[in-house]
ROSE-515175 format. One record per residue (C-alpha): residue in one letter; x, y, z; residue number from 1. Coordinates in Angstrom, 3 decimals. Each point is the difference from the previous one (the first is absolute). Layout:
<sites>
{"a", {X, Y, Z}, NUM}
...
</sites>
This chain:
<sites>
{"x", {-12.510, -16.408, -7.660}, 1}
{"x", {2.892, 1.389, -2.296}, 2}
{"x", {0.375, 0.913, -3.025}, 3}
{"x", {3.155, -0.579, -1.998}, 4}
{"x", {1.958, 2.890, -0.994}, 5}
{"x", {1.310, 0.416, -3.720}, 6}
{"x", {3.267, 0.899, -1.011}, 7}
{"x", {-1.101, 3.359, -1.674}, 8}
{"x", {1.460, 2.895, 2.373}, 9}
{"x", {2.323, -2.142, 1.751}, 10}
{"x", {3.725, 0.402, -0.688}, 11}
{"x", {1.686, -2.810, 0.461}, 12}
{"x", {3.773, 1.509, 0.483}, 13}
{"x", {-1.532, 1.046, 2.813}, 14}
{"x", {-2.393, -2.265, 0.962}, 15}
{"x", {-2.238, 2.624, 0.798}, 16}
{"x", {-3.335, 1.074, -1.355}, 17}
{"x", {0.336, 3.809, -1.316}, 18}
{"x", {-1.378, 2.949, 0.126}, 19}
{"x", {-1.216, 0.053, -3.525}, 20}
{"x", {0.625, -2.696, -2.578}, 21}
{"x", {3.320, 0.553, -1.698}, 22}
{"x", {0.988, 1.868, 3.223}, 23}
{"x", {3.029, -1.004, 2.943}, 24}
{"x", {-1.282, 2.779, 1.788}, 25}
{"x", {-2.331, -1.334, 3.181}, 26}
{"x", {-2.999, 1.142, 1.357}, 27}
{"x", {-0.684, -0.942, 4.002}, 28}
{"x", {-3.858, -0.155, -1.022}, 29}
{"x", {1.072, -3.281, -1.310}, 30}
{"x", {0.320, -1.173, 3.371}, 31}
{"x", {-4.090, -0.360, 0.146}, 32}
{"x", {0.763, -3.479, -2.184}, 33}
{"x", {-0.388, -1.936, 2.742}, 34}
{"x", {-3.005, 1.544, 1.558}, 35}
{"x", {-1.793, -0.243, -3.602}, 36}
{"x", {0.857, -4.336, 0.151}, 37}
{"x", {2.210, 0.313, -3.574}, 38}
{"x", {2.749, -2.754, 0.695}, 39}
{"x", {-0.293, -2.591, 3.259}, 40}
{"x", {1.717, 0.732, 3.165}, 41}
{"x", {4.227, 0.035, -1.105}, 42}
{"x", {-1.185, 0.420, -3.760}, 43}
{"x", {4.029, 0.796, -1.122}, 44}
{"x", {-1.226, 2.815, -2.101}, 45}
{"x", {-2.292, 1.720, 2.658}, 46}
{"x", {3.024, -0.569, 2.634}, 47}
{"x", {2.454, 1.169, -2.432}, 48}
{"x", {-1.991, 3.743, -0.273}, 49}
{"x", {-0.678, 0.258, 3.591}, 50}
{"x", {3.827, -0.706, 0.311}, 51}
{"x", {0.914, 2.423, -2.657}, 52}
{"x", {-2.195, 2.464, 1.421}, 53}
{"x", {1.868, -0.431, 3.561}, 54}
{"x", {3.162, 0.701, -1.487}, 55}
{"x", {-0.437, 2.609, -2.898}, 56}
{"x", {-2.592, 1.881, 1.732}, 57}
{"x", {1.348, 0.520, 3.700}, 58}
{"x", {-0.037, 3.224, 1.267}, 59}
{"x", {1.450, -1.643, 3.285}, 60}
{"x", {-0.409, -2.068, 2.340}, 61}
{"x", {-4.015, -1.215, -0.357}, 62}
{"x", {-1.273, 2.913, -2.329}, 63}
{"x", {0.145, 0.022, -3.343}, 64}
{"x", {-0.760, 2.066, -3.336}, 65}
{"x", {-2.767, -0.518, -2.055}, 66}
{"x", {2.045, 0.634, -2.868}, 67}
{"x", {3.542, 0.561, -0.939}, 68}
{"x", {1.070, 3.008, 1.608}, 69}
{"x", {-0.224, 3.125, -2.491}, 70}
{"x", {-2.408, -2.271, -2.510}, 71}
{"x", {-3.508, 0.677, 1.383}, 72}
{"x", {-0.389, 2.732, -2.590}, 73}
{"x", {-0.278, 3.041, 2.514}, 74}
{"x", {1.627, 2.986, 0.684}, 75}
{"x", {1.940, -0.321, 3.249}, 76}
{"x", {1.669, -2.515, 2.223}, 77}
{"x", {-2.484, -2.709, 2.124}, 78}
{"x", {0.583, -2.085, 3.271}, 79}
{"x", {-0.791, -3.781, 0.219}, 80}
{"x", {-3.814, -0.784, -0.335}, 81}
{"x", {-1.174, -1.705, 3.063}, 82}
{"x", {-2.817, -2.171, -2.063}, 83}
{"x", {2.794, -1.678, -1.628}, 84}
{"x", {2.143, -0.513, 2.917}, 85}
{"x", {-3.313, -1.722, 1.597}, 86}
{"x", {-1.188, -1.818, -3.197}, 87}
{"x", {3.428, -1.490, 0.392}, 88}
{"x", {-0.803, -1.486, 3.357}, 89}
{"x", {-3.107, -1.243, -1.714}, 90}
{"x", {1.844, -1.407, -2.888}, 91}
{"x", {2.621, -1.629, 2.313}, 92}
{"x", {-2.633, -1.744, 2.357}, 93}
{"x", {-2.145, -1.381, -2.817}, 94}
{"x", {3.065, -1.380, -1.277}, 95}
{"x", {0.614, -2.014, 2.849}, 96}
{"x", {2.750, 2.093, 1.455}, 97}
{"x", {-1.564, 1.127, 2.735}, 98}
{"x", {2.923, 0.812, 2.227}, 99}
{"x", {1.488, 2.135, -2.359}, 100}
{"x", {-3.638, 1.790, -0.132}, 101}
{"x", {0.275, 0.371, 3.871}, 102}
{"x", {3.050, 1.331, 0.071}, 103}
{"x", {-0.925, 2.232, -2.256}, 104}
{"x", {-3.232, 1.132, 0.957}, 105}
{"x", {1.457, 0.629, 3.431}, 106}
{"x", {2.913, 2.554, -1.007}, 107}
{"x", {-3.139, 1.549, -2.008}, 108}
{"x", {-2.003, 0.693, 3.058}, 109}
{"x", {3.332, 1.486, 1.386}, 110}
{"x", {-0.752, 2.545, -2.405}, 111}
{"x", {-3.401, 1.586, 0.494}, 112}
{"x", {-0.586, 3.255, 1.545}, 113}
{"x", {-0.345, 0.471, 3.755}, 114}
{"x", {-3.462, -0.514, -0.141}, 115}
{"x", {-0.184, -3.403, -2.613}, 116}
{"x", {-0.515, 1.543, -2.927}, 117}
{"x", {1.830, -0.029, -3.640}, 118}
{"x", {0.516, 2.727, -2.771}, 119}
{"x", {-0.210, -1.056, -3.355}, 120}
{"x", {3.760, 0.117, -0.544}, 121}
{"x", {3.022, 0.146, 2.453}, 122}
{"x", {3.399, 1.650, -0.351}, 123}
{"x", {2.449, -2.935, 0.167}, 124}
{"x", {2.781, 2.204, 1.209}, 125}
{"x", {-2.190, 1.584, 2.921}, 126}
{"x", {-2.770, -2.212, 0.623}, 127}
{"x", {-2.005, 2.815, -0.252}, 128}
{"x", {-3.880, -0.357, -1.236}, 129}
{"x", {-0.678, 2.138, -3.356}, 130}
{"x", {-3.079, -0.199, -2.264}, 131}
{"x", {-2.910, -0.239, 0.818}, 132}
{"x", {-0.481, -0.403, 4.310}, 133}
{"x", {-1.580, -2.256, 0.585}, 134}
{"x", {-0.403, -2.037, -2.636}, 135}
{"x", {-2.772, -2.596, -0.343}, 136}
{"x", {1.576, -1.925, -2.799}, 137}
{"x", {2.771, -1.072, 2.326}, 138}
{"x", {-2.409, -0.759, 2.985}, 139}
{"x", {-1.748, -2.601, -2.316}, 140}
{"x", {3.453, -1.614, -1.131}, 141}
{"x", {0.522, -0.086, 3.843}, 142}
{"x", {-2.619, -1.845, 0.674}, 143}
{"x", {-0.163, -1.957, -3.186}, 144}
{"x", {4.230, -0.886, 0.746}, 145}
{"x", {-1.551, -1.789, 4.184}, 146}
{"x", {-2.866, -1.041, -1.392}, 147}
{"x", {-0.585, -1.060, -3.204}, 148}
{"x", {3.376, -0.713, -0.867}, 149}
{"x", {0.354, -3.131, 2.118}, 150}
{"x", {2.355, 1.641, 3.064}, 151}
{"x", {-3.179, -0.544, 2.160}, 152}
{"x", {-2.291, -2.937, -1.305}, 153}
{"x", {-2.936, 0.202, 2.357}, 154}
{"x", {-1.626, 2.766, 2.216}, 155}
{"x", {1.435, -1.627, 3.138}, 156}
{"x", {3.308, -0.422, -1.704}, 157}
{"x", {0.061, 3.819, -1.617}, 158}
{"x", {-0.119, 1.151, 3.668}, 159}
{"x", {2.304, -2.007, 1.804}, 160}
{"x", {2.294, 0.918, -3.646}, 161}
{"x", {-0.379, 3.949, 1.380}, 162}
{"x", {0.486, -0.589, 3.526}, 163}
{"x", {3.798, -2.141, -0.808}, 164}
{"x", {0.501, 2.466, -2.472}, 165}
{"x", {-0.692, 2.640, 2.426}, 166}
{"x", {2.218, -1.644, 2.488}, 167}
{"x", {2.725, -1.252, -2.077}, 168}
{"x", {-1.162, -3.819, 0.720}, 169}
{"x", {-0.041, -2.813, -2.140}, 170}
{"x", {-2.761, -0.017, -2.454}, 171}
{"x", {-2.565, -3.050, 0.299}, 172}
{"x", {-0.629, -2.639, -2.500}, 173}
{"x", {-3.069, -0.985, 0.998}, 174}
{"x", {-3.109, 0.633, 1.658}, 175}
</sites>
């Protein structure tokens, strides 16, 4: 089931949904509009805001911002927030561009710690882990990104997805 997005926060110079209404500044929580069913799969608008997001919220590479850097309201500078770099795998696979959500869930494993794990936030220049270590928010968009997000669509199929992933083999399309 979907439901039908209206035009009310959505800015259509950039074909993006917004932040706030009125706003052209993005927020990468927006990239949860797939997972929530507003808009079927390669809705223009919902594509055009995960797109958006990809390009005017890169920190580099696969990790992103939640925010414009310097906007989130708080004293100090902050790294890329690993949630949103996963809930972009997520958003990518349930919009049917699930090699793009490979590749980029791959380079994201590339980035946890020695032993698996993710901080809340990561240092784009360094690849360092800061925040909060480890950081269950980030585990669940890990597992929500193989999962739930359509890179693995069966049990069987979310472990032969780790073990090509794992080995740098070509992901299975079906059971």
């Amino acid at each position: 089931m979907s439901i039908r997005l209206k035009s009310k926060g959505f800015d259509t110079s950039m074909g993006s949904y917004t932040r706030s209404d009125g706003s052209q500044e993005l927020d990468a929580a927006l990239l949860v509009l797939p997972r929530i069913g507003l808009g079927e799969r390669g809705f223009p608008r919902v594509r055009g805001t995960v797109d958006a997001i990809r390009r005017q919220l890169s920190a580099g590479g696969s990790l992103l911002y939640r925010y414009p850097p310097g906007r989130d309201g708080l004293p100090g500078t902050e790294g890329a927030f690993l949630p949103c770099s996963f809930l972009l795998v997520e958003a990518l696979a349930l919009d049917d561009r699930r090699r793009e959500a490979v590749d980029l869930f791959t380079e994201l494993l590339d980035r946890a710690s020695p032993w698996g794990l993710y901080a809340e936030e990561m240092d784009p220049k360094t690849g360092e882990h800061l925040g909060n270590y480890p950081q269950a928010l980030t585990h669940a968009a890990v597992v929500r990104g193989l999962c739930e997000g359509g890179i693995s669509r069966s049990p069987r199929q979310a472990q032969a997805t780790r073990l090509a992933i794992r080995s740098k083999r070509e992901i299975p399309d079906k059971d």
